[in-house]
C-alpha positions as CSV (number, residue, x, y, z in Angstrom):
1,X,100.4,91.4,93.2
2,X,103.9,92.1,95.0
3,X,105.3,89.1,92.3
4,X,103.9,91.0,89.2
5,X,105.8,94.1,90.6
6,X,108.8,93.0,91.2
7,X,109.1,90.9,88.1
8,X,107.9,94.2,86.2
9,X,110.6,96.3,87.8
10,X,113.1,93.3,86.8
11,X,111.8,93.3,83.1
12,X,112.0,97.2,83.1
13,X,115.3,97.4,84.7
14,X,116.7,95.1,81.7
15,X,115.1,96.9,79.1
16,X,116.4,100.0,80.4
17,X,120.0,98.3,80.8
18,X,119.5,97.1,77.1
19,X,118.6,100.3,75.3
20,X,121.6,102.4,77.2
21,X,124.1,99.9,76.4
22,X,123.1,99.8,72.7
23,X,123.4,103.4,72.5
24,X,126.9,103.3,74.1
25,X,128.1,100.0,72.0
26,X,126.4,101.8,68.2
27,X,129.7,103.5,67.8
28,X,131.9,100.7,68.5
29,X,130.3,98.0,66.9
30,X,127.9,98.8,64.2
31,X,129.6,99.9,60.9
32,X,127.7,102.4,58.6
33,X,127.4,101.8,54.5
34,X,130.1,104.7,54.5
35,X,132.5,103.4,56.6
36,X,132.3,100.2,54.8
37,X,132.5,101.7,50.8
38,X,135.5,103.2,52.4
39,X,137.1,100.4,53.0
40,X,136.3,98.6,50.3
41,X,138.2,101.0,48.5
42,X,140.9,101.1,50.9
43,X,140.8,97.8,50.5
44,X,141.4,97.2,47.0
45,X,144.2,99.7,47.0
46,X,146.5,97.4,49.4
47,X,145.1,94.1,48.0
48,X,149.2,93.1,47.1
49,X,149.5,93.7,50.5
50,X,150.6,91.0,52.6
51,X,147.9,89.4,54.8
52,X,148.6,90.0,58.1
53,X,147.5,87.9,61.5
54,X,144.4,88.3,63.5
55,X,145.9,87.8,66.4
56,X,147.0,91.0,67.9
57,X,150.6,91.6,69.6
58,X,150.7,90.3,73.2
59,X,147.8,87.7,72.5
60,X,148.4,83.7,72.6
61,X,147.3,81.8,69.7
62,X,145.9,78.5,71.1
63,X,147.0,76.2,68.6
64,X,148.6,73.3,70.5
65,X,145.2,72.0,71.7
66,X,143.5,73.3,67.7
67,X,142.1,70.3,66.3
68,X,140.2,69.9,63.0
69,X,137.4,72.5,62.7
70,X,138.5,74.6,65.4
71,X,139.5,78.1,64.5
72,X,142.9,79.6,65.9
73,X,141.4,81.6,69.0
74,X,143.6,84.9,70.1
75,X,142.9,86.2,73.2
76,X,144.4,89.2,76.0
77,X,146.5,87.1,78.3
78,X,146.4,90.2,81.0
79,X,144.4,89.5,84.2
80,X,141.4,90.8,84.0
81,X,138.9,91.6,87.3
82,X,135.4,91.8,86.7
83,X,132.4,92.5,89.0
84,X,128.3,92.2,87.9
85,X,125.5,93.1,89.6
86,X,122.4,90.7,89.5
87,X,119.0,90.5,90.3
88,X,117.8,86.3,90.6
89,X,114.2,85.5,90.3
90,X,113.9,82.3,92.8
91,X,111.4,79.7,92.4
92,X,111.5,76.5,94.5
93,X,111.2,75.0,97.7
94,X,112.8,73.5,100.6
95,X,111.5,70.9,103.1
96,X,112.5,68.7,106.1
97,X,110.5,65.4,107.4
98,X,110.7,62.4,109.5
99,X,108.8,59.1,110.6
100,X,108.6,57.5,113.8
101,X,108.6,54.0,115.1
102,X,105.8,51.8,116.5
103,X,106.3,48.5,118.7
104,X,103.6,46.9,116.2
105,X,104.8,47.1,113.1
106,X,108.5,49.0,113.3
107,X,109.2,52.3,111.4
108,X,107.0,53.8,109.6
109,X,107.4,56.6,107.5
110,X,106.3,59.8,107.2
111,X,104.7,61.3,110.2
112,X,105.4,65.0,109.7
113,X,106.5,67.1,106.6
114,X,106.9,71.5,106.2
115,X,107.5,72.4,102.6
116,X,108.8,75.9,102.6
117,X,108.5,78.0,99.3
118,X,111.4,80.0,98.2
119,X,109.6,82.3,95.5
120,X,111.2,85.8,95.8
121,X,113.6,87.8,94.2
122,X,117.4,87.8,95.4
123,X,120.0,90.6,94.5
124,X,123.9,91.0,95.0
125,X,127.6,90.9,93.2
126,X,129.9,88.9,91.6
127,X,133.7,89.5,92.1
128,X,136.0,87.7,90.2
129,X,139.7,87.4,87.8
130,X,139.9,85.5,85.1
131,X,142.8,85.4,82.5
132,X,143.5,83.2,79.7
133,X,143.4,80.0,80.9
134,X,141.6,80.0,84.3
135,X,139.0,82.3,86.4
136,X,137.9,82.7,89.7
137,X,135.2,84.2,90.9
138,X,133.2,85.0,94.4
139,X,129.2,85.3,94.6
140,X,126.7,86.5,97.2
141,X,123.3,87.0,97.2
142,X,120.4,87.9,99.6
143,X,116.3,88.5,99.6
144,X,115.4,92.4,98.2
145,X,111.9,91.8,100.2
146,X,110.8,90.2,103.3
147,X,108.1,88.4,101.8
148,X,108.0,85.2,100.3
149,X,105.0,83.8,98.3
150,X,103.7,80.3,98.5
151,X,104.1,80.2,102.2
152,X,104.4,76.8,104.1
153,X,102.7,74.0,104.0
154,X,102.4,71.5,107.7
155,X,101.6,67.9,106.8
156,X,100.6,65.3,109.4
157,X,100.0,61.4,109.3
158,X,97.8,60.1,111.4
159,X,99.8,56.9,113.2
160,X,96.5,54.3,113.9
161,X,95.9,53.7,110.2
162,X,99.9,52.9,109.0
163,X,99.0,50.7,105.9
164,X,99.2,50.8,103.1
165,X,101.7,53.7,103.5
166,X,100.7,55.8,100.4
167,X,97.1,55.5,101.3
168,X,95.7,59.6,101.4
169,X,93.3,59.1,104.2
170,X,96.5,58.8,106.7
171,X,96.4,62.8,106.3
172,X,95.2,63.3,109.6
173,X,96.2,67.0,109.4
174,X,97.6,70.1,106.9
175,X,98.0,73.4,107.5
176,X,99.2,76.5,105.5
177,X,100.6,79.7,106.9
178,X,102.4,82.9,105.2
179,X,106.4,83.1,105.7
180,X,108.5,85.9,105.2
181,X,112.8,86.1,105.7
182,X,114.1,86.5,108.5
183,X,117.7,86.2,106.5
184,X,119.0,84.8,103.4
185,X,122.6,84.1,102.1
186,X,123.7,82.4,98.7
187,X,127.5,82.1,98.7
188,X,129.7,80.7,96.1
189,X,133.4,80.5,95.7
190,X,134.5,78.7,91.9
191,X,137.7,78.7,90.4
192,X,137.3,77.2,86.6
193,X,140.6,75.8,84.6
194,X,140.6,75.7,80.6
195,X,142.0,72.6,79.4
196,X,141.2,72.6,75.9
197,X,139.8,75.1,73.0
198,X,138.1,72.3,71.3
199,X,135.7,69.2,71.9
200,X,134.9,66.4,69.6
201,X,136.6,68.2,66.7
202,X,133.9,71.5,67.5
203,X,134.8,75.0,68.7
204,X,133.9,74.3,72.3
205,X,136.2,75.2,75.3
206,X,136.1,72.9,77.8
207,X,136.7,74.3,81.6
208,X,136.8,71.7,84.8
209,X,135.9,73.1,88.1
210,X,135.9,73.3,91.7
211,X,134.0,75.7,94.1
212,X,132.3,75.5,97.5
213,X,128.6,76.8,97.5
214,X,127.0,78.0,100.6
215,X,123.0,78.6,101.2
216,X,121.0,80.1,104.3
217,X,117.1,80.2,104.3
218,X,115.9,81.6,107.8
219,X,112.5,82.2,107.7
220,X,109.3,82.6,109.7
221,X,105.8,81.2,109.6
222,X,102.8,83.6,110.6
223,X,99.2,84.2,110.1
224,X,98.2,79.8,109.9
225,X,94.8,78.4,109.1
226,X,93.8,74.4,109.3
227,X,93.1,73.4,105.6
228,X,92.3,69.7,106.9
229,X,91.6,70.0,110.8
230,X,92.3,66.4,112.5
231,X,91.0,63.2,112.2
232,X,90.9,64.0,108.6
233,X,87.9,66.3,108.6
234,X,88.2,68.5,105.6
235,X,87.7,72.0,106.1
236,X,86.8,75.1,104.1
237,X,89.7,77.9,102.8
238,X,88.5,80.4,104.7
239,X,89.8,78.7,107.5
240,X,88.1,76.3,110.1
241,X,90.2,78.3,112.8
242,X,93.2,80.5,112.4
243,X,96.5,81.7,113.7
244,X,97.2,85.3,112.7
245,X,100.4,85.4,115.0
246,X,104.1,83.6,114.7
247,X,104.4,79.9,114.7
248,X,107.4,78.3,113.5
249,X,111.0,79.7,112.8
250,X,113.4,77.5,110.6
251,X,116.9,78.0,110.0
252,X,117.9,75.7,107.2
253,X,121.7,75.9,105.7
254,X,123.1,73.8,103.2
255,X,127.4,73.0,102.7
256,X,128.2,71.8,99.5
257,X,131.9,71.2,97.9
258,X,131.4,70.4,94.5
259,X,133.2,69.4,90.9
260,X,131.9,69.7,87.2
261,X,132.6,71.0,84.1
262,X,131.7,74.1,81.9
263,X,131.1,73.9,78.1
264,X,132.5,77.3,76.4
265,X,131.6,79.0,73.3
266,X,131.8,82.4,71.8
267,X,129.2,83.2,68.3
268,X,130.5,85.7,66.5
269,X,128.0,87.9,64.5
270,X,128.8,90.1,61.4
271,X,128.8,93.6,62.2
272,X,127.2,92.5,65.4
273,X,128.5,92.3,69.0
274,X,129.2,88.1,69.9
275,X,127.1,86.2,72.2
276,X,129.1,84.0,74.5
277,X,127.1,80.8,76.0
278,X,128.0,79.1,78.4
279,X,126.8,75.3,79.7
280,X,127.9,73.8,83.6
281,X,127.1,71.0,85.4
282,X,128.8,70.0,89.1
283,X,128.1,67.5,91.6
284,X,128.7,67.7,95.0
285,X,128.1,65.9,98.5
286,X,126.4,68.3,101.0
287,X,126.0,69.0,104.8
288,X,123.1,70.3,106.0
289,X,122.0,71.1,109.4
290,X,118.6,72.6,110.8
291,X,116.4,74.3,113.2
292,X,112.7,74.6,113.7
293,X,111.2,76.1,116.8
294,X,107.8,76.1,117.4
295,X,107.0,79.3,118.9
296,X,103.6,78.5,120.1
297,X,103.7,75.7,122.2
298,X,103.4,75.2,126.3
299,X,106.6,73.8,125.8
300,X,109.7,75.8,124.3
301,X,110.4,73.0,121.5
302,X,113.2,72.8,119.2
303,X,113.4,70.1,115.9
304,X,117.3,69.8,115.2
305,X,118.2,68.2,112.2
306,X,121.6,67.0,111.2
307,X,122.1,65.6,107.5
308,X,124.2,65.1,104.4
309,X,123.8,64.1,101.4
310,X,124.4,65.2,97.6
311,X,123.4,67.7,95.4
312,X,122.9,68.3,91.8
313,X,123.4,71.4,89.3
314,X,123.0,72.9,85.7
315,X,123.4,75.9,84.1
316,X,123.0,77.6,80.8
317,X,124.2,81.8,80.3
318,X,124.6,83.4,77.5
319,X,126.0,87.3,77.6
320,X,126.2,90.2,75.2
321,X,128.9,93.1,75.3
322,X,127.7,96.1,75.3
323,X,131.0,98.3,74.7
324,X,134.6,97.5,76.1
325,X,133.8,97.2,79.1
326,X,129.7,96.5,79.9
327,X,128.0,93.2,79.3
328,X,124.8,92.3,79.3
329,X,123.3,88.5,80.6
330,X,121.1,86.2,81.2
331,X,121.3,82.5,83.1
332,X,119.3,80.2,84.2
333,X,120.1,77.6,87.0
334,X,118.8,74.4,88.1
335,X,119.5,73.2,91.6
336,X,118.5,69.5,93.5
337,X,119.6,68.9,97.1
338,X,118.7,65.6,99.2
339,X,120.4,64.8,102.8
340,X,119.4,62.2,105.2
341,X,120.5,61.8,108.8
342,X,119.1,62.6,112.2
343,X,116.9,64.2,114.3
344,X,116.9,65.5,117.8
345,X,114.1,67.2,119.5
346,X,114.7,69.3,122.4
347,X,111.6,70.1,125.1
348,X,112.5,72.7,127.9
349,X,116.4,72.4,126.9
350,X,115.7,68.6,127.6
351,X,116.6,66.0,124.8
352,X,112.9,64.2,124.5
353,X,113.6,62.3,121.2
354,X,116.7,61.4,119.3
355,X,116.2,58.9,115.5
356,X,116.7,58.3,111.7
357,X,113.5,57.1,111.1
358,X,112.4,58.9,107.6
359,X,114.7,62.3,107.9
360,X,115.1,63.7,104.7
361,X,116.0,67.3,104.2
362,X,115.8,68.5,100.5
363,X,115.3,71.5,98.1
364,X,114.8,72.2,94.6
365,X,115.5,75.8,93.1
366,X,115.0,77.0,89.6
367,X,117.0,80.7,89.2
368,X,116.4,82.7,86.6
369,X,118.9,85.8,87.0
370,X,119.7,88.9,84.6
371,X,123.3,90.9,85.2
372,X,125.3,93.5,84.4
373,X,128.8,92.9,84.1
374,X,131.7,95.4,84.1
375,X,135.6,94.4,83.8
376,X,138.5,96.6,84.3
C-alpha cells in the first residue's frame, strides 16, 4: 500500500509539473494560425531579401567536426549553471555471502547469503555547468521514507550434505524479516567532454566521461520469521516462530571511479518544443567495504567485509523544455556491481575467523527518476 502511494504522489507530482509548464511554455512556443498568416505575408514581402544565418551573434557554428548529413549546430557558448530536483523510484537489491572450508573435501561454497531489497523512493538535487563543449555536474540523493519493501532474505547451507553443490536440499535454513533505512547516500561527481557533433555520418554528439560515484545503504532488519526452520523442515508463512524485535544492521558502501561515453541528440519538432535524448554507458572498478552486526546474539558479533571489484552502467534520458528556463525529464538507469575479497568476523572485539572462501558482495539497481530542471 505505502508503494502505490508514493508512486501515485510521483505520477501526480509529474502531471502537475507537466500541465504548469505547458501553460508557461504556450506563449513561447506554440504559434497561432494568426501569427503564422502574418508572416506569411511578411514573408513574401522580403522574399528578395537576402537569407540570413541561423546561427545567432555570439554562437559557434560547429562545422570543423560537420560531416555528411550533419546539420551545422549553433549554440550559446556562455556558461551555463543548472540545478534539478528529482524524485528516483529504486528497485533492486544488494547482497553479501561467503563459504567456508572443510578438512574433507576443501572449500565449499556458499554457506550463508542476505539479499537486501532496495525498493523505495529516493529524492535530492543536481548541481552542475555546462557550456559548449563540456559539463560538469554534482548529484546526491537520499531515501524520502524509512521503509523499504521486499525486506531481507537469510539463506543457510547446511555443511554435512556438500555435494553436488547446486543440490536445494542443502537449504538447511531461510528466514525473511522487514528492513527499514537507517541512512542512504547516492553521490556522483561527472564531468563529460564533447568531442564531436556527428557519429557515423548521423547527427549524434558524442561526449567521453569521467566521474566518481559513491553509494551508502545502511539499513536495519526487524520483525523475522523462519520460512524453512533447520534441518530443512519447511514451515508455514505465518511463521513457525518469530522475531518481532531488531536483528541485523548492515552498512554496505560501494567506491566506484568510472569511464564511458554519452551519445547526444536533440529532435526538433515543428511548432513544438525539442526533445533532447540522451544514451551513457561507463565502466568502472569498485571498492566496497561492509558491516553486519547481529544484534541478537550472546555474543556481540560483527561480519566485516572488504572487496573490490567492477561495476557496470546504462542510461537512457530524454527531456523537454518547458519555457527558457524549465525542463521537464525522464531517465532510466541500469546499475550491476560485483566485488570479491575478504572476510573477517569479529566475536567480543576478538578476531574469530578471517577467509576468501566464496565472498561476493554485489547489487543490481534499476532507477527510474523524473526531474525538474532549471538553468540560469
Amino acid at each position: 500500500m505505502k508503494t502505490f502511494v508514493r508512486q501515485a504522489l510521483l505520477l501526480l507530482a509529474v502531471i502537475v509539473v507537466c500541465q504548469t509548464g505547458i501553460a508557461l511554455a504556450g506563449d513561447y512556443y506554440w504559434v497561432s494560425s494568426e501569427k503564422t498568416d502574418a508572416a506569411s505575408a511578411a514573408g513574401d514581402q522580403k522574399a528578395a531579401a537576402p537569407a540570413q544565418s541561423p546561427c545567432s551573434e555570439g554562437s559557434v557554428c560547429c562545422s570543423d567536426n560537420a560531416c555528411d548529413g550533419c546539420a551545422c549546430s549553433s549554440c550559446d557558448c556562455c556558461r551555463t549553471w543548472y540545478v534539478d530536483y528529482r524524485i528516483q523510484e529504486k528497485i533492486g537489491y544488494t547482497s553479501f555471502e561467503f563459504g567456508g572450508y572443510s578438512p574433507d573435501i576443501g572449500p565449499f561454497t556458499p554457506l550463508s547469503k542476505l539479499d537486501y531489497s532496495l525498493n523505495s523512493t529516493w529524492t535530492g538535487l543536481r548541481l552542475g555547468m555546462e557550456t559548449c563543449t563540456w559539463d560538469i555536474h554534482l548529484e546526491w540523493l537520499m531515501p524520502m521514507v524509512q521503509h523499504i519493501d521486499g525486506g531481507m532474505y537469510d539463506y543457510d547451507w547446511n555443511t554435512k550434505y556438500i555435494q553436488p553443490q547446486n543440490d536445494p536440499s542443502r537449504l538447511d535454513s531461510l528466514s525473511h524479516a522487514a528492513t527499514r533505512w537507517n541512512d542512504g547516500q547516492q553521490v556522483n561527481l561527472e564531468a563529460d567532454y564533447k568531442y564531436s557533433d556527428c557519429i557515423w555520418g548521423m547527427p549524434i554528439e558524442f561526449w567521453p566521461l569521467a566521474g566518481f560515484r559513491f553509494q551508502r545503504f545502511d539499513m536495519t532488519a526487524y520483525g523475522g520469521y523462519q520460512i524453512v526452520s533447520r534441518n530443512n523442515v519447511w514451515g508455514p508463512p505465518d511463521r513457525p516462530f518469530d522475531n518481532q524485535g531488531d536483528g541485523l544492521t548492515i552498512n554496505q558502501q560501494y567506491y566506484t571511479g568510472y569511464i564511458g561515453f554519452q551519445l547526444r541528440r536533440c529532435i526538433e519538432r515543428e511548432c513544438k518544443p525539442p526533445v533532447n535524448l540522451m544514451f551513457q554507458f561507463d565502466w568502472g572498478g569498485t571498492g566496497a567495504y561492509m558491516v553486519d552486526h547481529h544484534l541478537q546474539r550472546e555474543t556481540d558479533m560483527y561480519s566485516l567485509m572488504s572487496t573490490g571489484g567492477d561495476t557496470v552502467h546504462l542510461a537512457l534520458s530524454g527531456d523537454v523544455p518547458l519555457n527558457c528556463h524549465l525542463s521537464l525529464g525522464l531517465r532510466a538507469d541500469y546499475e550491476r556491481i560485483r566485488t570479491t575479497g575478504t572476510m573477517t568476523q569479529v566475536q567480543d572485539g576478538e578476531v574469530t575467523y578471517t577467509g576468501n572462501y566464496g565472498v561476493l558482495v554485489k547489487s543490481e539497481q534499476t532507477d527510474i527518476t523524473a526531474y525538474l530542471l532549471y538553468t540560469f
